[in-house]
C-alpha positions as CSV (number, residue, x, y, z in Angstrom):
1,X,-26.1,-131.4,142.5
2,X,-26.8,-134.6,142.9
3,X,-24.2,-135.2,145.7
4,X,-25.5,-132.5,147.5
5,X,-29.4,-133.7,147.4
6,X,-27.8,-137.2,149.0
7,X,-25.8,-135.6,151.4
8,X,-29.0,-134.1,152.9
9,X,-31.1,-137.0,152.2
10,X,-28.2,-139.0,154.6
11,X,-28.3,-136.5,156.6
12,X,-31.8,-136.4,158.0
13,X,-32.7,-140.0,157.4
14,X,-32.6,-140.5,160.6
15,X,-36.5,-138.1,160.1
16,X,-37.9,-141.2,158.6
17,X,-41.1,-142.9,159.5
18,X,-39.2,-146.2,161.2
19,X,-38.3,-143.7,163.7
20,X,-41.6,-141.8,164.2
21,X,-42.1,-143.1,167.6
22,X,-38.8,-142.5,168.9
23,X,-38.7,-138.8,168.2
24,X,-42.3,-138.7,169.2
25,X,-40.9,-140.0,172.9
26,X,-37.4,-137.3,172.3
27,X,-40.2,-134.2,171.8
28,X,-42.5,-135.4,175.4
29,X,-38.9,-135.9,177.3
30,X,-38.2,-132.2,175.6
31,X,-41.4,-130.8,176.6
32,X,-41.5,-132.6,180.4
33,X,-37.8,-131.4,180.5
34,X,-35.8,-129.7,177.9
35,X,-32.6,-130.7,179.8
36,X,-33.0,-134.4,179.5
37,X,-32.4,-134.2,176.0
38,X,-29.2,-133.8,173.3
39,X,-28.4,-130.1,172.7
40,X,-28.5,-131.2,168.6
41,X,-32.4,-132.0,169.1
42,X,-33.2,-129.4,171.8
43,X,-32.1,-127.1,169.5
44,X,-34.1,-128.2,166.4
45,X,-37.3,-128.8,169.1
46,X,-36.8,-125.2,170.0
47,X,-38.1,-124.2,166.9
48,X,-41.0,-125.6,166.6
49,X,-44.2,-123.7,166.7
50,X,-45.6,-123.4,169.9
51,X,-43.1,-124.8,171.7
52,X,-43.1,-124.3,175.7
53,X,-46.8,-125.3,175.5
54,X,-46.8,-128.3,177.4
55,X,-50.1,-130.5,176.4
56,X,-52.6,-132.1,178.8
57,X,-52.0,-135.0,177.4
58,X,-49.2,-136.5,175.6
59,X,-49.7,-138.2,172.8
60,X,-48.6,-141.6,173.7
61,X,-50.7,-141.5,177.0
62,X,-53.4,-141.3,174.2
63,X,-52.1,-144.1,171.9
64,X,-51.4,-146.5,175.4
65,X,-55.1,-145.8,176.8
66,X,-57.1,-147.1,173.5
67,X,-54.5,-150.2,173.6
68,X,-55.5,-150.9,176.3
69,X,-59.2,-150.6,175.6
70,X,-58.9,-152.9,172.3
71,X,-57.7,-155.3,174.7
72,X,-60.0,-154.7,177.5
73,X,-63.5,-156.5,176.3
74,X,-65.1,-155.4,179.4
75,X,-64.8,-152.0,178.8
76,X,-67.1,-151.7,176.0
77,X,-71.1,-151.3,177.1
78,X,-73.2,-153.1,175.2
79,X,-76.9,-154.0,175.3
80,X,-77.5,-157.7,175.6
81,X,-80.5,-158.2,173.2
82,X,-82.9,-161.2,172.5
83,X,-81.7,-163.6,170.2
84,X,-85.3,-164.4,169.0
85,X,-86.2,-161.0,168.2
86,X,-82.3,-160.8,166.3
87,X,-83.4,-163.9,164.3
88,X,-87.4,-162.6,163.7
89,X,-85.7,-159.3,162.3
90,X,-83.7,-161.4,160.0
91,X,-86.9,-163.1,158.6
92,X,-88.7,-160.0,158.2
93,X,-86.3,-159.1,155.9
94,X,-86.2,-162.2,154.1
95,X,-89.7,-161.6,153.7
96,X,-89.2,-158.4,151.8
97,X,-86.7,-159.8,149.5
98,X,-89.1,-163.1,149.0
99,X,-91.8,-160.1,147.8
100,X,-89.1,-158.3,145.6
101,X,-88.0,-161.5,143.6
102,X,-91.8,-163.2,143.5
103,X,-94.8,-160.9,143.9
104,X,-95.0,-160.4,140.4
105,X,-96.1,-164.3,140.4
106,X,-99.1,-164.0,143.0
107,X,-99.9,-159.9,141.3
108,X,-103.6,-159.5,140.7
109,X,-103.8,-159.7,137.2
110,X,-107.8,-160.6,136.1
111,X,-109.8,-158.4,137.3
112,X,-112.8,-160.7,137.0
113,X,-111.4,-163.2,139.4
114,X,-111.5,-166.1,136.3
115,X,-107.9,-166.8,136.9
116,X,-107.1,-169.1,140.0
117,X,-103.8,-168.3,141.4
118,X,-100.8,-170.5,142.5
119,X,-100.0,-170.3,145.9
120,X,-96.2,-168.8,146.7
121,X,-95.1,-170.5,149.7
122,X,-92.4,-167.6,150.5
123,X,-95.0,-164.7,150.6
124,X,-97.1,-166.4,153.6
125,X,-95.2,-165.3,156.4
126,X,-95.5,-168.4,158.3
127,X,-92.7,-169.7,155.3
128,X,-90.5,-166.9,157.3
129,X,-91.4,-168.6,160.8
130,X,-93.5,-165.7,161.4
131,X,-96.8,-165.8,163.1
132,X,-99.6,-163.4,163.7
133,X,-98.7,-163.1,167.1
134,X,-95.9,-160.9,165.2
135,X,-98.2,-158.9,163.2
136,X,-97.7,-156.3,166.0
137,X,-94.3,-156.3,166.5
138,X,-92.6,-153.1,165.2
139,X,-89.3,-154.4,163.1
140,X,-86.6,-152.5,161.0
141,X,-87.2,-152.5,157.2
142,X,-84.1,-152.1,155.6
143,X,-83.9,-150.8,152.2
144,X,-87.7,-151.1,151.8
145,X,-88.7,-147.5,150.7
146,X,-91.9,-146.8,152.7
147,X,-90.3,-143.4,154.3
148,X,-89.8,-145.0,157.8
149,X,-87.3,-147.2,159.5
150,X,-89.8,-149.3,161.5
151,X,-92.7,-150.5,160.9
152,X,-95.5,-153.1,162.2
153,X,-94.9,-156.9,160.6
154,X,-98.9,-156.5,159.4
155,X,-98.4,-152.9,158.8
156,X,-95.7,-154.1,156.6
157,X,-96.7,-156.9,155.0
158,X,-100.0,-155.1,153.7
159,X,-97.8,-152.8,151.7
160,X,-95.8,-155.4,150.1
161,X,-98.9,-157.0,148.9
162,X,-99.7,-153.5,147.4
163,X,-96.7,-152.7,146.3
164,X,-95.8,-156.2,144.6
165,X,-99.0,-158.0,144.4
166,X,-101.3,-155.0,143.1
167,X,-103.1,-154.8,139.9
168,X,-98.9,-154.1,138.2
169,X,-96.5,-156.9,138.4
170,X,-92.6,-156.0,138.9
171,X,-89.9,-158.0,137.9
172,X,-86.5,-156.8,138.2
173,X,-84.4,-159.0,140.7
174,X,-82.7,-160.3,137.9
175,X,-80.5,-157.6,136.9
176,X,-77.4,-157.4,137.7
177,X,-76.7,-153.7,138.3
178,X,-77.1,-152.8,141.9
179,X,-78.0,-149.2,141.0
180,X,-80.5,-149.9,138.4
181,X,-82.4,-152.4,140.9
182,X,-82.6,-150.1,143.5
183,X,-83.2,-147.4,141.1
184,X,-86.4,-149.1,140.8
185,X,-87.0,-150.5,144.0
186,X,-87.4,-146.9,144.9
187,X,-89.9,-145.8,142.5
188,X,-92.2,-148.8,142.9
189,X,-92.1,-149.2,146.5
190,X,-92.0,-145.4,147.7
191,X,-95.8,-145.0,147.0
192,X,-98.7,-145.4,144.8
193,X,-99.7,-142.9,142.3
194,X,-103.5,-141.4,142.7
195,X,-105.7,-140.4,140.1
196,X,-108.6,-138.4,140.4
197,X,-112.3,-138.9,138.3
198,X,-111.6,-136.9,135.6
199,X,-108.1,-138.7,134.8
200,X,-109.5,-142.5,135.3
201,X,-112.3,-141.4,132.8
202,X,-109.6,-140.2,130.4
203,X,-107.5,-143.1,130.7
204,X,-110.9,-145.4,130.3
205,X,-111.6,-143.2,127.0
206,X,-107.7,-143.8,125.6
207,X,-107.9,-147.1,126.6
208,X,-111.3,-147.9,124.4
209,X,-109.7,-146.3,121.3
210,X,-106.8,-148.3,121.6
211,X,-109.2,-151.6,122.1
212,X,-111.5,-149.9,119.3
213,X,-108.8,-149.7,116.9
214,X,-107.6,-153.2,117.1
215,X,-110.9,-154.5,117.0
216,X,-111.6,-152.6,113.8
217,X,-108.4,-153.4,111.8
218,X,-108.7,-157.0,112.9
219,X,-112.3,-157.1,111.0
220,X,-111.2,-155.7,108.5
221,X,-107.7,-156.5,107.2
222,X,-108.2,-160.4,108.3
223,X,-104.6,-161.8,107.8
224,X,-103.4,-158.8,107.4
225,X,-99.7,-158.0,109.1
226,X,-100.7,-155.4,111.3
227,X,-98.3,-155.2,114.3
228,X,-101.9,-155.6,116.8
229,X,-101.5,-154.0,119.8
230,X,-103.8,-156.7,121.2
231,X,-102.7,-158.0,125.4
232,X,-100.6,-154.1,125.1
233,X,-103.2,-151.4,125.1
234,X,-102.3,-149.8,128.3
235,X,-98.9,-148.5,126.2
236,X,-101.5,-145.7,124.6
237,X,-102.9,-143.9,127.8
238,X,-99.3,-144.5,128.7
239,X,-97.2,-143.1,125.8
240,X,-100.3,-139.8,125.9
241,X,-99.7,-139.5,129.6
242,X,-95.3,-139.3,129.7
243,X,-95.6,-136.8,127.1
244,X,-98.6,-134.9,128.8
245,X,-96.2,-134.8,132.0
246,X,-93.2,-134.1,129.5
247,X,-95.1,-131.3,128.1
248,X,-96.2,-129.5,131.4
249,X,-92.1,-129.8,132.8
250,X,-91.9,-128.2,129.5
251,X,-90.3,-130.3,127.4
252,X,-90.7,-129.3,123.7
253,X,-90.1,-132.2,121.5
254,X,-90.7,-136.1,122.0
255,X,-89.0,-138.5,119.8
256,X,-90.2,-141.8,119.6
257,X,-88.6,-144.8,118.8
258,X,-91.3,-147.2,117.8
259,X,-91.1,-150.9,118.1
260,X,-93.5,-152.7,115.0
261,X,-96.2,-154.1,117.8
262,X,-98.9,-151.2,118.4
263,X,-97.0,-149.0,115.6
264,X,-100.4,-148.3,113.5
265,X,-102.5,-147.6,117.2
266,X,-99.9,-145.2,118.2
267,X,-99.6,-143.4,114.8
268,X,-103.6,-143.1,115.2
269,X,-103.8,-142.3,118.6
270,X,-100.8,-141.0,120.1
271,X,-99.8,-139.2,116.8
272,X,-102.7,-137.9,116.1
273,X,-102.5,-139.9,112.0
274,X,-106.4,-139.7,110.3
275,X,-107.5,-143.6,110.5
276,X,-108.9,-142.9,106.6
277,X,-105.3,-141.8,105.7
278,X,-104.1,-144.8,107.5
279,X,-106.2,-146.8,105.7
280,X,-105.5,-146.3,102.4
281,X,-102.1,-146.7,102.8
């Protein structure tokens, strides 16, 4: 058995891949003229499918004509393009990733405009070599996710500043999964949620019985270890609203895993606890 399965293998080494090209040539002689080659292989080209179909083109006219291309520089067309607007397009995008790593550091965080703010040197565009004669100039923005491809450098630049320097600060540059970052690179630069009157005045209520109920305990448990909310309040209109959304994509059952800062204002008013049973605990 196994003599025989090396006998056959010796005999049709010569089908091996070394000699791909050579047979290639035998079967384009065979086709051009089946007398030009060995009886043995005009026989075994002779029954090949399709044979006597000779093809427009062989093969190796194929192979020889992109050789010669690859060598050919001149051949190729190409579009000889300004080397000041290659560089600007570079910038702009440096520019997006300056906004990505430090607009959290210039985000408008006090509302009352107490705070004075540190200048950023790399958010100024002029840190990017661009000016405002630029502001017009349409560039490509990369992986920025505004839903276009181009867009105007001051068209541009405005919605970093939303995106990045808003009333929310994001930062996320720092972890090291690729997919994660842009997982939220997507979500925080694709577009700003609206709310309408009735929400803002709901999120204004939540937000006053969170304040409220610090306030309160803080009166009147002085000293008391209390896990205060206090600097965190947004997380109540925050934790009410994911499950209000949960709830109308018809989610059933929220578990919560509850950190000990903000655990007595969530069990109050997120969980729906009485304050006076809370209280006498």
């Amino acid at each position: 058995m196994q003599n025989s399965a090396l006998k056959a293998w010796l005999d049709s080494s010569y089908l091996s891949g070394a000699n791909q090209s050579w047979i290639e040539q035998l079967y384009e002689d065979f086709l051009t003229d089946p007398d030009s080659v060995d009886a043995n292989w005009r026989s075994t080209f002779q029954q090949l499918p399709g044979t006597g179909v000779k093809p427009d083109q062989f093969h190796s006219q194929t192979r020889e004509y992109f050789r010669r291309l690859a060598k050919d520089a001149s051949r190729y067309s190409s579009t000889i393009s300004d080397p000041d607007t290659n560089v600007k397009q570079v910038k702009v995008l440096q520019l997006i990733n300056a906004y990505r790593f430090r607009g959290h550091q210039h985000a408008n965080l006090d509302p009352l405009g107490l705070w004075q703010q540190d200048k950023v040197a790399d958010l100024d565009p002029s840190f990017h070599d661009l000016t405002e004669a630029d502001f017009q100039e349409t560039f490509n923005v990369g992986s920025f996710a505004s839903g276009k491809e181009t867009m105007k450098l001051g068209e541009l630049l405005e919605a970093l500043k939303q995106t990045y320097c808003g009333p929310i600060g994001a930062e996320y540059m720092h972890i090291t999964s690729t997919e994660e970052k842009r997982w939220i690179q997507q979500r925080i630069e694709s577009g700003r949620a609206t709310f309408n009157s009735e929400e803002k005045k709901r999120f204004l209520s939540e937000l006053t019985a969170a304040e409220g109920l610090e306030r309160y305990l803080g009166a009147k448990f002085p000293g008391a270890k209390r896990f205060s909310l206090e600097g965190g309040d947004a997380l109540i209109p925050m934790l009410k609203e994911m499950i209000r959304h949960a709830g109308n994509s018809g989610t059933r059952e929220v578990v919560l895993g509850m950190a000990h800062r903000g655990r007595l204002n969530v069990l109050v008013n997120v969980l729906g606890k009485k304050p006076q049973d809370l209280f006498d605990e």
